[in-house]
Biopython code that builds the backbone (N, CA, C, O; Angstrom):
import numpy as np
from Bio.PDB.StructureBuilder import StructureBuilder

atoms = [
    (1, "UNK", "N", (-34.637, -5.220, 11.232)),
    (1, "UNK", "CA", (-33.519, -6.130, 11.399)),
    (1, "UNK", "C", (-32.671, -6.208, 10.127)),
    (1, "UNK", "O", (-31.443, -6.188, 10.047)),
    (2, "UNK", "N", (-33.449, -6.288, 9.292)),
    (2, "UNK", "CA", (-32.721, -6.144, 7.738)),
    (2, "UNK", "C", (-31.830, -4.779, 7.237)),
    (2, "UNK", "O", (-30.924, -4.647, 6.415)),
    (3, "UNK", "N", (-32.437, -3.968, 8.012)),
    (3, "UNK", "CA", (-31.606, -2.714, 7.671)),
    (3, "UNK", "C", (-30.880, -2.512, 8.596)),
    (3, "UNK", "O", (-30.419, -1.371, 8.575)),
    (4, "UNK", "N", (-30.547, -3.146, 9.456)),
    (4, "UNK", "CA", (-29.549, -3.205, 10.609)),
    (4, "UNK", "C", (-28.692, -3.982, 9.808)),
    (4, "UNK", "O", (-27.810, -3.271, 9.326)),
    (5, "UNK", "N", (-28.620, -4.987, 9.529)),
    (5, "UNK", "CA", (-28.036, -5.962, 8.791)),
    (5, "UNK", "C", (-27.149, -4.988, 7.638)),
    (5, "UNK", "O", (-25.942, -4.745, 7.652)),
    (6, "UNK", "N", (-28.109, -4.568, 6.727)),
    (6, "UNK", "CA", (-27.508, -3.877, 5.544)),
    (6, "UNK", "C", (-26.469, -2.362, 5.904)),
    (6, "UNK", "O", (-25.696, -1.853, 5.092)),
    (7, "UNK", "N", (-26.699, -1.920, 7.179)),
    (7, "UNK", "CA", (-26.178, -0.802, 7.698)),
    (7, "UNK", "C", (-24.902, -1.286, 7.804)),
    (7, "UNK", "O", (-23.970, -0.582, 7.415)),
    (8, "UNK", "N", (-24.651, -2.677, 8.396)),
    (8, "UNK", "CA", (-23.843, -3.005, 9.044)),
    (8, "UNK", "C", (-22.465, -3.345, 8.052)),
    (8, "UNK", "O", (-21.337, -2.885, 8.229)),
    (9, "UNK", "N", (-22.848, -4.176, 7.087)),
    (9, "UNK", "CA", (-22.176, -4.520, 5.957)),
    (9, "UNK", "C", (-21.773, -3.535, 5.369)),
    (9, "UNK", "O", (-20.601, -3.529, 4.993)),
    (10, "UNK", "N", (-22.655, -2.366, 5.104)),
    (10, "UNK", "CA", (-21.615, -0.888, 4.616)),
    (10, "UNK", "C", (-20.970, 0.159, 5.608)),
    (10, "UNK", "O", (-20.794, 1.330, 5.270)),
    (11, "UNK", "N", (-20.665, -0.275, 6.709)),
    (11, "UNK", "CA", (-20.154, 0.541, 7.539)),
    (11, "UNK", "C", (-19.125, -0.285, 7.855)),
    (11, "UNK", "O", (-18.016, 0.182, 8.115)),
    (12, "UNK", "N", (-19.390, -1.695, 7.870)),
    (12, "UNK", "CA", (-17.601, -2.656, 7.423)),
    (12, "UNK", "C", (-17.233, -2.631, 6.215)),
    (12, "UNK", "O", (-16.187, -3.263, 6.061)),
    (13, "UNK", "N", (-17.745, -2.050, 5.028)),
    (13, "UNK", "CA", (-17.179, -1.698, 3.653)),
    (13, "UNK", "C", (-16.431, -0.265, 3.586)),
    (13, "UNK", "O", (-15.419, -0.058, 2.915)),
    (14, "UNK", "N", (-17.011, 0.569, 4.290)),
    (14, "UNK", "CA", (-16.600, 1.756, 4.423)),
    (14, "UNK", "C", (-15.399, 2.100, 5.512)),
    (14, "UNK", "O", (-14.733, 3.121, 5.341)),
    (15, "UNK", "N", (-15.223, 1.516, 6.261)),
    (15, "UNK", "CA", (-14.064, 1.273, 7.235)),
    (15, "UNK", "C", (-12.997, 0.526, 6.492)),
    (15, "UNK", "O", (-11.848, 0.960, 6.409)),
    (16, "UNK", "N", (-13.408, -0.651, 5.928)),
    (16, "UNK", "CA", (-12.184, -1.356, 4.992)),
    (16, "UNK", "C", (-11.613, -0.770, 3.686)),
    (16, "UNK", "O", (-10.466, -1.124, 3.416)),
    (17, "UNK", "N", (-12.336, 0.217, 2.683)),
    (17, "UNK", "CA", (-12.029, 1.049, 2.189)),
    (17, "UNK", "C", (-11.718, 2.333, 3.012)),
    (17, "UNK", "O", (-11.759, 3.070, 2.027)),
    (18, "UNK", "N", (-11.523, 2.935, 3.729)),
    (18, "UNK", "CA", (-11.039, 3.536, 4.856)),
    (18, "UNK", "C", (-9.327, 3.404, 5.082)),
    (18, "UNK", "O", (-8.412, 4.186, 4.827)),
    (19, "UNK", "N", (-9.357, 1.916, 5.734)),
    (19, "UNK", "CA", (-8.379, 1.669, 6.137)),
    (19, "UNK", "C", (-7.351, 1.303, 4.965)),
    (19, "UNK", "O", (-6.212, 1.760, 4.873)),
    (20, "UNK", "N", (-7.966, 0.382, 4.072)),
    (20, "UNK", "CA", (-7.241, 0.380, 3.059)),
    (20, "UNK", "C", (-6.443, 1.609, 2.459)),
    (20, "UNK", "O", (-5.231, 1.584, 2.243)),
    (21, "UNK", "N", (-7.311, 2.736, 2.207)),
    (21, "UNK", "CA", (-6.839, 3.807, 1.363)),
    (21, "UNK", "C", (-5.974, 4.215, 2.399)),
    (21, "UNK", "O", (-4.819, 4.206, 1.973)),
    (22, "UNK", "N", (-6.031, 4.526, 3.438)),
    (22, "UNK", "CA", (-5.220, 5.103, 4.571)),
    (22, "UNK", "C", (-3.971, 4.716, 4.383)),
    (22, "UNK", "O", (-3.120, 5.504, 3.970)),
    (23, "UNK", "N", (-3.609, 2.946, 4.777)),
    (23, "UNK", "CA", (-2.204, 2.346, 4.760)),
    (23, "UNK", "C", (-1.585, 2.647, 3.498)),
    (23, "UNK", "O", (-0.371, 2.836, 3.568)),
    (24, "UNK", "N", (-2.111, 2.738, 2.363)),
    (24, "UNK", "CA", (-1.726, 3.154, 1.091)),
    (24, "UNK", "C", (-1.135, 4.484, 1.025)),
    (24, "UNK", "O", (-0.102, 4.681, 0.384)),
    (25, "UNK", "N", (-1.941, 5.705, 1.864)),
    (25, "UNK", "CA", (-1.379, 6.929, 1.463)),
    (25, "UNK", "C", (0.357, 6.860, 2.713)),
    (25, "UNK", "O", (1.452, 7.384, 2.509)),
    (26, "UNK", "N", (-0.221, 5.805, 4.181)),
    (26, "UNK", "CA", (0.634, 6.539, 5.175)),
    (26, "UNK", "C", (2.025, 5.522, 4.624)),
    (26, "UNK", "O", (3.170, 5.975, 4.606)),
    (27, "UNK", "N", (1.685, 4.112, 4.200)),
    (27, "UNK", "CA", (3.625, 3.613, 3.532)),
    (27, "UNK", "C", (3.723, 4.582, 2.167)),
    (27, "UNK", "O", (4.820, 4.384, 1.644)),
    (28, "UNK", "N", (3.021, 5.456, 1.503)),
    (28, "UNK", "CA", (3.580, 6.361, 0.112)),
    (28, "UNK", "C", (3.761, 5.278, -0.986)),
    (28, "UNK", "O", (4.819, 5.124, -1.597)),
    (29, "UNK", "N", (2.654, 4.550, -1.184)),
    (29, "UNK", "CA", (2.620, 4.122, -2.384)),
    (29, "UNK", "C", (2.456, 4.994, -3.510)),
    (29, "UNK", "O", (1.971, 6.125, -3.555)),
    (30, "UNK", "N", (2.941, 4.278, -4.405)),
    (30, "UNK", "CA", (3.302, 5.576, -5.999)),
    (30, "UNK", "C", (2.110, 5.779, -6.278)),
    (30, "UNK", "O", (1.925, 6.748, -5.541)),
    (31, "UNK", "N", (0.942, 5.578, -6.886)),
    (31, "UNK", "CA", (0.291, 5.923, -6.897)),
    (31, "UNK", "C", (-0.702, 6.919, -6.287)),
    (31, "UNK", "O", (-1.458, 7.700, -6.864)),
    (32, "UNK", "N", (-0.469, 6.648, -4.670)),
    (32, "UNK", "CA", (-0.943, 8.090, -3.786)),
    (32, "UNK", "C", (-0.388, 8.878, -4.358)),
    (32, "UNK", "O", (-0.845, 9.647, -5.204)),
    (33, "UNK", "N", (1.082, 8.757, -3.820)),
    (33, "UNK", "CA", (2.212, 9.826, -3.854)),
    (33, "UNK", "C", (2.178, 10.647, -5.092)),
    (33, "UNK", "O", (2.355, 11.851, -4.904)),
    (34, "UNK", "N", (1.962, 10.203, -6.496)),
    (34, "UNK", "CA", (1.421, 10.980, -7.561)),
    (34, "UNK", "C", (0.509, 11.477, -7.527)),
    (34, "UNK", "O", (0.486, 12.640, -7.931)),
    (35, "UNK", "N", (-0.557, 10.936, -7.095)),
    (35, "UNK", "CA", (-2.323, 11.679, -7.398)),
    (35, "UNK", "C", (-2.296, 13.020, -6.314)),
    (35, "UNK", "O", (-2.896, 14.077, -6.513)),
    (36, "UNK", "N", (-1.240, 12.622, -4.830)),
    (36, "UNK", "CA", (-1.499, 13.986, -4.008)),
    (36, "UNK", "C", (-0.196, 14.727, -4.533)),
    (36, "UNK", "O", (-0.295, 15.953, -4.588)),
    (37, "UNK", "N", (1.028, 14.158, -4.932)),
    (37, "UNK", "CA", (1.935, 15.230, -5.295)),
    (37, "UNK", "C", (1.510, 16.239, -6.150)),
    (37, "UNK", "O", (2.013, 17.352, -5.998)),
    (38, "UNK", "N", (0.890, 16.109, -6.801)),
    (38, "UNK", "CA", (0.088, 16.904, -8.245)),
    (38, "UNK", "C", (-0.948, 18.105, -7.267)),
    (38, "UNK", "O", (-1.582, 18.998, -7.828)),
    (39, "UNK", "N", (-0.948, 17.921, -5.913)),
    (39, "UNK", "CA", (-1.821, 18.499, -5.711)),
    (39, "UNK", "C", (-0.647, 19.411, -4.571)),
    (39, "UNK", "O", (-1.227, 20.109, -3.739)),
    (40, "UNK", "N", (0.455, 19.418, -4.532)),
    (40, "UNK", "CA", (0.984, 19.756, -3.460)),
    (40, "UNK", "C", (1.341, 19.295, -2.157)),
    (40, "UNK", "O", (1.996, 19.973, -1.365)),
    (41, "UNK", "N", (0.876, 18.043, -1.912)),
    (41, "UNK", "CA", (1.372, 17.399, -0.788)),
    (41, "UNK", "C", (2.397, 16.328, -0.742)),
    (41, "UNK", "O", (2.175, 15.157, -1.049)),
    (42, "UNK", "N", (3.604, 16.834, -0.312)),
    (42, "UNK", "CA", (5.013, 15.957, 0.315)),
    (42, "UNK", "C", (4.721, 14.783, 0.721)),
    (42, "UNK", "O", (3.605, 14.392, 0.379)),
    (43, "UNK", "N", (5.518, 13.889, 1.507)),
    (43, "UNK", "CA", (5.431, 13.007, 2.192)),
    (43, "UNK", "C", (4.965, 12.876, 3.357)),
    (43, "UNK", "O", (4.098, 12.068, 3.690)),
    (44, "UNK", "N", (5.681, 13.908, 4.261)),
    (44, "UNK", "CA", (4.612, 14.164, 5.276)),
    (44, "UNK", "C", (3.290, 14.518, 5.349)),
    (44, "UNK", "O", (2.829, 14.512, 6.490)),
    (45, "UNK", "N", (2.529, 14.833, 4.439)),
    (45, "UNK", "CA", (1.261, 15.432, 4.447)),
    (45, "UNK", "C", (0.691, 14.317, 3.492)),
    (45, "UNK", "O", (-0.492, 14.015, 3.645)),
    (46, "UNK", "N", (1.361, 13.739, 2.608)),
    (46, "UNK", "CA", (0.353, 12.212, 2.558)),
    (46, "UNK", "C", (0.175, 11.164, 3.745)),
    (46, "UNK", "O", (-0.863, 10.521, 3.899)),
    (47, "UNK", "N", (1.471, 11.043, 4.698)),
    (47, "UNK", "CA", (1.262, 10.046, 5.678)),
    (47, "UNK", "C", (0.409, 10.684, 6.796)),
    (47, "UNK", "O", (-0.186, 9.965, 7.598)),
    (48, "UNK", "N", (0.360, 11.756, 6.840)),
    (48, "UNK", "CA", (-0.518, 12.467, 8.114)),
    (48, "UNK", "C", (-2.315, 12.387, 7.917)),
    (48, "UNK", "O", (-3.178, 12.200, 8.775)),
    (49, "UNK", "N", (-2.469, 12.659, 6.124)),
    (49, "UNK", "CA", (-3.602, 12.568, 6.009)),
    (49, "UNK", "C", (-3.754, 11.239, 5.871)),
    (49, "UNK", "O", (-4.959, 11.018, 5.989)),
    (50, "UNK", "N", (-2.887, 9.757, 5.592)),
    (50, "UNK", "CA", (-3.409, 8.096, 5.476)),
    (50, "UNK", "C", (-3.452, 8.510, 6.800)),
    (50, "UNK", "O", (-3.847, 9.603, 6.396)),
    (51, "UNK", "N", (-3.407, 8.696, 8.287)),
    (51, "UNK", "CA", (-2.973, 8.675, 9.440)),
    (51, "UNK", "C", (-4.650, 9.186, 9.766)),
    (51, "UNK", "O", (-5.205, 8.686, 10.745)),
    (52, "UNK", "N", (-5.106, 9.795, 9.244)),
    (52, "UNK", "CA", (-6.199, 10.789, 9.733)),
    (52, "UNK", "C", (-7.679, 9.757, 9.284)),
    (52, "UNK", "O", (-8.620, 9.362, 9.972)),
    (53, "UNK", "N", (-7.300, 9.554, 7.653)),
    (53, "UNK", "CA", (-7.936, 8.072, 7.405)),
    (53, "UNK", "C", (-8.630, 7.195, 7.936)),
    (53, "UNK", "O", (-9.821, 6.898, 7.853)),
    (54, "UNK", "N", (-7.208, 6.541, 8.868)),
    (54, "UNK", "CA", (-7.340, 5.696, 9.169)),
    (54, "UNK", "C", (-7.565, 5.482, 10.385)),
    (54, "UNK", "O", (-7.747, 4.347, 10.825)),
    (55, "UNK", "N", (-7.595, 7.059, 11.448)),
    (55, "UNK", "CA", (-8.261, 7.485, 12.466)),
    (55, "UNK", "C", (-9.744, 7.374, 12.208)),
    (55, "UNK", "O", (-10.664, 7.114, 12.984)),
    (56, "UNK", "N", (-9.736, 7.614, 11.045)),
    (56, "UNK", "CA", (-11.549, 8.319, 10.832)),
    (56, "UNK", "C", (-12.170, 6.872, 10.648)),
    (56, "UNK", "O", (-13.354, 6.706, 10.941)),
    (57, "UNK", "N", (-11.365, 5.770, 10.147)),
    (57, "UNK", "CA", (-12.080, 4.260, 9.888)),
    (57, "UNK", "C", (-12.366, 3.868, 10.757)),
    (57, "UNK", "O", (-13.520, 3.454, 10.865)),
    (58, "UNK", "N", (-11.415, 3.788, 11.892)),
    (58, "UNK", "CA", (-11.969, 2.973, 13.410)),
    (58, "UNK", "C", (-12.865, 3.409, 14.116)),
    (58, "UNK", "O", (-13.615, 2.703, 14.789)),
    (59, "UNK", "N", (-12.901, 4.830, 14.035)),
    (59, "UNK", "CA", (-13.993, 5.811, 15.121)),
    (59, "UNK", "C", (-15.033, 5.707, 14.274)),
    (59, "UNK", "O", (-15.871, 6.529, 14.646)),
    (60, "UNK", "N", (-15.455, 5.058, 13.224)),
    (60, "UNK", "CA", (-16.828, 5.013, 12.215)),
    (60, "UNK", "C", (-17.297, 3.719, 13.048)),
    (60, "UNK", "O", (-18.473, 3.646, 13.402)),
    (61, "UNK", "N", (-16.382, 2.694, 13.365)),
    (61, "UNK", "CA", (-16.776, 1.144, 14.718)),
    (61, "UNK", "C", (-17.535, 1.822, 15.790)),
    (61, "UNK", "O", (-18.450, 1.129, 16.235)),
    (62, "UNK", "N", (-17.385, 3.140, 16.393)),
    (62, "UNK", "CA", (-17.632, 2.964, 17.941)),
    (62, "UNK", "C", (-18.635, 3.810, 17.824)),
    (62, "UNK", "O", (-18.437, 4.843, 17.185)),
    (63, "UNK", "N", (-20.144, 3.517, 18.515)),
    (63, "UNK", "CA", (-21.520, 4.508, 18.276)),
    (63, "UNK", "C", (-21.306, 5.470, 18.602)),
    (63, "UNK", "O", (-21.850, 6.354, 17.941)),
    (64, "UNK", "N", (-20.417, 5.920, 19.777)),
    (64, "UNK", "CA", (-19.816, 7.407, 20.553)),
    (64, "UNK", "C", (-19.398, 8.100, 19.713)),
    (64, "UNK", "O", (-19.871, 9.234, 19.632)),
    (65, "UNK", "N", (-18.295, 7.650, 18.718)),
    (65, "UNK", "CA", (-17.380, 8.351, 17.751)),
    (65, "UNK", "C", (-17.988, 8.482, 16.405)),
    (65, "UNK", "O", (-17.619, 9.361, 15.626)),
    (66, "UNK", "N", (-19.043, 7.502, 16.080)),
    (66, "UNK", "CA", (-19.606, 6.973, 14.896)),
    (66, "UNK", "C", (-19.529, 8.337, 13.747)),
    (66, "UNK", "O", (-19.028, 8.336, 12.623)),
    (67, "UNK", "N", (-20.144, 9.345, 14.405)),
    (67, "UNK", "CA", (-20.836, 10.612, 13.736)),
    (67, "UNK", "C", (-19.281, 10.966, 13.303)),
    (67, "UNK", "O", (-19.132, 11.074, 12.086)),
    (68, "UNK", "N", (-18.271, 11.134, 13.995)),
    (68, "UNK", "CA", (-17.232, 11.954, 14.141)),
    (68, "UNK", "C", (-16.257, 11.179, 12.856)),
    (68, "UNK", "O", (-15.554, 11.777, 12.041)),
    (69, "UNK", "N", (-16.396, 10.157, 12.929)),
    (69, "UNK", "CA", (-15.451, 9.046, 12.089)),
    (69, "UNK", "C", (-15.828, 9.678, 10.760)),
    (69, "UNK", "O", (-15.001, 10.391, 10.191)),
    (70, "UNK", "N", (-17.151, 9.437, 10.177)),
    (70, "UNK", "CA", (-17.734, 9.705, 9.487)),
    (70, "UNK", "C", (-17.591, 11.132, 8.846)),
    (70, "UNK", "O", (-17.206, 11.412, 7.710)),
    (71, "UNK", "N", (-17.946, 11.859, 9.730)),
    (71, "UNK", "CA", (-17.127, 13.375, 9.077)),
    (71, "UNK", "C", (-15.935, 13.657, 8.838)),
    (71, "UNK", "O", (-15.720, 14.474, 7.942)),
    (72, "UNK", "N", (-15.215, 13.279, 9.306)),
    (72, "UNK", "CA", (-13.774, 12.847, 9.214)),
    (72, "UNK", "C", (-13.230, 12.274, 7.738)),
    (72, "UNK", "O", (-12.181, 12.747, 7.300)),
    (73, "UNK", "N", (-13.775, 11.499, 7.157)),
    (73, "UNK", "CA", (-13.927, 10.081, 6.210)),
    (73, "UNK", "C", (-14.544, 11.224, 5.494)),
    (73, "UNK", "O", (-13.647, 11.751, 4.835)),
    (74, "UNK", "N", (-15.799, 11.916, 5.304)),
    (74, "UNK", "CA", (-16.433, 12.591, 4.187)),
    (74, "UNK", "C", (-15.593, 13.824, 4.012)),
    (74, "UNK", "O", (-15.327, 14.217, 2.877)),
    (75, "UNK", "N", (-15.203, 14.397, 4.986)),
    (75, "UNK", "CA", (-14.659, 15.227, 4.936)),
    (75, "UNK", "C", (-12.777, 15.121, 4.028)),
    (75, "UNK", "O", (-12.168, 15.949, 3.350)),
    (76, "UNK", "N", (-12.564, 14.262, 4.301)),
    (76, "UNK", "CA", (-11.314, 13.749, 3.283)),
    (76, "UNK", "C", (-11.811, 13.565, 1.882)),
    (76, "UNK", "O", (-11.188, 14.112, 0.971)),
    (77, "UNK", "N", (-12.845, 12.865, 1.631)),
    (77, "UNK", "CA", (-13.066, 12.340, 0.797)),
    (77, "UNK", "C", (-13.387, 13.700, -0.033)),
    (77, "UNK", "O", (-12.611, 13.828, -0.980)),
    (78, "UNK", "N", (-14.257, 14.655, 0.078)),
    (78, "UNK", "CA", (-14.752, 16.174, -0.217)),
    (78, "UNK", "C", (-13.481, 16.383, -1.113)),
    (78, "UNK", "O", (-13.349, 16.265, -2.331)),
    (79, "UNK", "N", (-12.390, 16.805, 0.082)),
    (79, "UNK", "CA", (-10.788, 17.425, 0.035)),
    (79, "UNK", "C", (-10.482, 16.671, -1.708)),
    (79, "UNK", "O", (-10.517, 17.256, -2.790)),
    (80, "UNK", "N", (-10.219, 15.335, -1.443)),
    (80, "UNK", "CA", (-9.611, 14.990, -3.157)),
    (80, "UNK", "C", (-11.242, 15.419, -4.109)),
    (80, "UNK", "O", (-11.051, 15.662, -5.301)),
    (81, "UNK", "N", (-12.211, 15.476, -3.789)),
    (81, "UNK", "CA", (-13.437, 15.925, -4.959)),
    (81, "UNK", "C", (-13.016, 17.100, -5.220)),
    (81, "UNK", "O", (-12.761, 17.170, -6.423)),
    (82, "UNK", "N", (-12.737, 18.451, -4.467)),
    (82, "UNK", "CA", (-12.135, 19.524, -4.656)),
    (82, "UNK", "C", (-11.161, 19.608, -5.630)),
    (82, "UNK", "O", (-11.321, 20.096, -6.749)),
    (83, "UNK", "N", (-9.884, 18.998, -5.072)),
    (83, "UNK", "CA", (-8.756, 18.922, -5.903)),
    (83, "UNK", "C", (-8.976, 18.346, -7.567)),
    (83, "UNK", "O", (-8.365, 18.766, -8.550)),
    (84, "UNK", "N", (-9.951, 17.352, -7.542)),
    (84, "UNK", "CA", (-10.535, 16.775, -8.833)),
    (84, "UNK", "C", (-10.742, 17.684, -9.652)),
    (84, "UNK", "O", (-10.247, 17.822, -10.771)),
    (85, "UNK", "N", (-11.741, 18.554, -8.925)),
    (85, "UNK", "CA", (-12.548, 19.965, -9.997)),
    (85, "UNK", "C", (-11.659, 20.600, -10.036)),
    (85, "UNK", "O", (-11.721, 20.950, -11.215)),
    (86, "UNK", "N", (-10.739, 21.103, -9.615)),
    (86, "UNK", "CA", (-9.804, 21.668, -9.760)),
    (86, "UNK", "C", (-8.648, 21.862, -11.240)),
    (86, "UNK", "O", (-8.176, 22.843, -11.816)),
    (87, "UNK", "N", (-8.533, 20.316, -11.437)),
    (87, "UNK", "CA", (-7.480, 19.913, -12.395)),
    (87, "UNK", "C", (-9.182, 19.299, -13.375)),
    (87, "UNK", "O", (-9.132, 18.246, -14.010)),
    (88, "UNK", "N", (-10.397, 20.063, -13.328)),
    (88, "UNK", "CA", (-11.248, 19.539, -14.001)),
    (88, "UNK", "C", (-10.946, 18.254, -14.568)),
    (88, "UNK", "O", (-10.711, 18.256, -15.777)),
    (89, "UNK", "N", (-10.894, 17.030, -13.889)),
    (89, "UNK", "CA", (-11.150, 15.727, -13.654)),
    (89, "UNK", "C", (-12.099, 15.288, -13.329)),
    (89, "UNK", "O", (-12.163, 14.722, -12.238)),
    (90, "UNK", "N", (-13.324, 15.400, -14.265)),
    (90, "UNK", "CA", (-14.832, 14.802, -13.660)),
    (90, "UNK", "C", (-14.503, 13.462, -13.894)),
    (90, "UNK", "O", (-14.848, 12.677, -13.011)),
    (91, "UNK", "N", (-14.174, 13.207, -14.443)),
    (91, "UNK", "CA", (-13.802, 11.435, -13.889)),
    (91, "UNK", "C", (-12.973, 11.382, -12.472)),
    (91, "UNK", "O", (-13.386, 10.493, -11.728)),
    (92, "UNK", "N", (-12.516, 11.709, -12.255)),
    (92, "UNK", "CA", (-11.828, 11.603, -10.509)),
    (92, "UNK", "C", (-12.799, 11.841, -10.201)),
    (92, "UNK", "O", (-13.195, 10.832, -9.616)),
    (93, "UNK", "N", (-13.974, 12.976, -10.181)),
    (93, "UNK", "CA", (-14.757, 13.265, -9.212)),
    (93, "UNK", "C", (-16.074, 12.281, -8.995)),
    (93, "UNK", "O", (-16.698, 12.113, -7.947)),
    (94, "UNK", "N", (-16.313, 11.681, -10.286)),
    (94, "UNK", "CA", (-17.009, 10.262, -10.385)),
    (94, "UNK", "C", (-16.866, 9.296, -9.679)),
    (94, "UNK", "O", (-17.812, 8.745, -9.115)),
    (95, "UNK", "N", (-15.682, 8.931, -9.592)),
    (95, "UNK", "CA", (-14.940, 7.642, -8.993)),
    (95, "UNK", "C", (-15.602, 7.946, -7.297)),
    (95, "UNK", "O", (-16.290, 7.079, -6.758)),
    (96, "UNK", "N", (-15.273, 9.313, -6.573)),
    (96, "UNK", "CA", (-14.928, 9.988, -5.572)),
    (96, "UNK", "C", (-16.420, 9.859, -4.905)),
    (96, "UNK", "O", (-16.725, 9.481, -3.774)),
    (97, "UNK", "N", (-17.201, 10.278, -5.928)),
    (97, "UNK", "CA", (-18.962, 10.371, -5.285)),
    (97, "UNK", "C", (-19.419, 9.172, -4.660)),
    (97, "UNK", "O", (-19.624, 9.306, -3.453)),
    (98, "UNK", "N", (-19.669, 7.879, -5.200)),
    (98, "UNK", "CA", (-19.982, 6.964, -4.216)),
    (98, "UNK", "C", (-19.595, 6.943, -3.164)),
    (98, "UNK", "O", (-20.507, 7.046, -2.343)),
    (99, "UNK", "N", (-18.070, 6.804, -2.510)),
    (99, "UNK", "CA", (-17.777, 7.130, -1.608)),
    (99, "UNK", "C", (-18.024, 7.919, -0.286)),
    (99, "UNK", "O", (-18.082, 7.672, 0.918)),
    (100, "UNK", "N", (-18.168, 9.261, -1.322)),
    (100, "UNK", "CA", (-18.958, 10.025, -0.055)),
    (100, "UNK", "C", (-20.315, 10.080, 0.125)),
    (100, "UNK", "O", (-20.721, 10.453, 1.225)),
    (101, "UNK", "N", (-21.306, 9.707, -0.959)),
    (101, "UNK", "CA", (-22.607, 9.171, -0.775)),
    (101, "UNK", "C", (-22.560, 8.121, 0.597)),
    (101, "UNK", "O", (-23.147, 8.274, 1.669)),
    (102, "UNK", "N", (-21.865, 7.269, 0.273)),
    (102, "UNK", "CA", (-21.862, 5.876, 1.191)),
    (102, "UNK", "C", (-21.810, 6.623, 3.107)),
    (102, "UNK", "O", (-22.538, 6.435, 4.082)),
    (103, "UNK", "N", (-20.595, 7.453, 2.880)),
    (103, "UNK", "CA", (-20.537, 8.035, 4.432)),
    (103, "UNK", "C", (-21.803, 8.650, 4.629)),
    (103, "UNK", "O", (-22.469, 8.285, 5.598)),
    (104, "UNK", "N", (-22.280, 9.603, 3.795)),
    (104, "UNK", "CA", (-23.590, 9.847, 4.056)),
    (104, "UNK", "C", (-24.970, 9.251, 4.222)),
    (104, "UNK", "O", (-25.818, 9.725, 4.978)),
    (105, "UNK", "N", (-25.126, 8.254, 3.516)),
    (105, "UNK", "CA", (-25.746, 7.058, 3.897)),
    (105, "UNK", "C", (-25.582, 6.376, 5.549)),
    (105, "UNK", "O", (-26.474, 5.917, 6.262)),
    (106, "UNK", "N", (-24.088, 6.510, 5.833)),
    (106, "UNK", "CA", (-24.297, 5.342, 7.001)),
    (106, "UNK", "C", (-24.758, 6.343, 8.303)),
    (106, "UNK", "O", (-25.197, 5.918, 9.371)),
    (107, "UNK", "N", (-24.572, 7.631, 7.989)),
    (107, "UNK", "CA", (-25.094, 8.783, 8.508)),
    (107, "UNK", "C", (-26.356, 8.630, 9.168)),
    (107, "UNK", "O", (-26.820, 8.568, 10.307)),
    (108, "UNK", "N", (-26.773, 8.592, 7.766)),
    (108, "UNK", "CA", (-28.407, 9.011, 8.027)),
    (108, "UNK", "C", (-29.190, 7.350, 8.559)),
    (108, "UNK", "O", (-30.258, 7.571, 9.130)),
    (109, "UNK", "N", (-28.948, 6.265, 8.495)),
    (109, "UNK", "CA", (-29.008, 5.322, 8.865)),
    (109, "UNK", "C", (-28.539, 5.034, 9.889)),
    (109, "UNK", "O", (-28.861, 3.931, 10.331)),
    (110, "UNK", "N", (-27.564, 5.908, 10.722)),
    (110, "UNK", "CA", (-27.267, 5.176, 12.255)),
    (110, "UNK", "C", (-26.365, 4.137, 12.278)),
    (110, "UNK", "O", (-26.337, 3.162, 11.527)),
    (111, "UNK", "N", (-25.559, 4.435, 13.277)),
    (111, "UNK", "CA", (-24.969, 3.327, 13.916)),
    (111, "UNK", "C", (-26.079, 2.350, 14.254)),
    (111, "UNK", "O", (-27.172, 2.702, 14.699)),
    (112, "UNK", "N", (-25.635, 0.795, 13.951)),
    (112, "UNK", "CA", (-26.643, -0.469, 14.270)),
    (112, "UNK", "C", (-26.979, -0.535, 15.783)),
    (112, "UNK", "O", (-28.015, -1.064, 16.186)),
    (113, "UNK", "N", (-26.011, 0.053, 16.643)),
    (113, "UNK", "CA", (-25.948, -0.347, 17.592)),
    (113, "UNK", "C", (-25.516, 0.728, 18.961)),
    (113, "UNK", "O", (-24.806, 0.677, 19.965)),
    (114, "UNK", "N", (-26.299, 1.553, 18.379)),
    (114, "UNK", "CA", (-26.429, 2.989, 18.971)),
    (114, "UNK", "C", (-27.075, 2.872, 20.294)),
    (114, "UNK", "O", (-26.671, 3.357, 21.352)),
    (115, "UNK", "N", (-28.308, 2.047, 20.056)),
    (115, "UNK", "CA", (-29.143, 2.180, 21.465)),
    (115, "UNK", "C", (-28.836, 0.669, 22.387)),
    (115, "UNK", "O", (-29.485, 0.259, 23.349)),
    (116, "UNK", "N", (-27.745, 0.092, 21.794)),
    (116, "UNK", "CA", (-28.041, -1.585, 22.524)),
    (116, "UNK", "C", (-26.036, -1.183, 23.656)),
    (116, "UNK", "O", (-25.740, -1.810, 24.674)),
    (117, "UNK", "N", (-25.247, -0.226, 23.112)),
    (117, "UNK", "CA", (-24.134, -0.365, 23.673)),
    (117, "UNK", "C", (-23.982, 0.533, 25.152)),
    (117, "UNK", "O", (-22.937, 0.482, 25.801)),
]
sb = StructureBuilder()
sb.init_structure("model")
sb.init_model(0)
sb.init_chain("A")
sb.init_seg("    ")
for serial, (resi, resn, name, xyz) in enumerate(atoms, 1):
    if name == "N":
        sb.init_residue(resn, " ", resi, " ")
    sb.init_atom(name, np.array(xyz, "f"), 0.0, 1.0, " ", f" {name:<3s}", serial, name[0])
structure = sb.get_structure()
């Protein structure tokens, strides 16, 4: 019950950082807009990937989609670790690791509510 509990609280942390980062990249706040311009991506391709985001946050809610959200979400998250090593920024790539630890975590822990929906 406790680790249902604790699953639960980081899979609403991970959706709200999700969604958060998402609305950030899809209105082009300066700060996105610098960290991905540096990497080659326009405007359209920052709002498509906040868009994809923030696809991947909600489908991490539903046990059907759970797995899919999640890869989605790690799989973005990977994309800027890449770009990090890239411009050898092990500090970006620092920041970047919890993050995708966390998706992997809620992974391997299950949706709470896999077998009750």
């Amino acid at each position: 019950m406790i680790l249902k509990i604790i699953n639960s609280l980081l899979i609403l942390t991970a959706v709200f950082m999700g969604f958060k980062q998402g609305i950030a990249m899809l209105s082009g706040k300066a700060e996105m807009a610098t960290m991905f311009g540096k990497w080659g991506f326009d405007k359209t391709g920052l709002m498509i990937n906040g868009a994809v985001t923030i696809l991947a946050s909600i489908l991490i809610l539903f046990p059907k989609t759970f797995v899919w959200g999640n890869f989605l979400m790690a799989a973005g998250i990977l994309l800027i670790i890449c770009f990090h090593l890239l411009d050898k920024d092990l500090k970006g790539v620092l920041i970047e690791l919890p993050f995708l630890f966390l998706n992997l975590l809620i992974i391997y822990l299950q949706h709470p509510f896999k077998n009750q929906l």
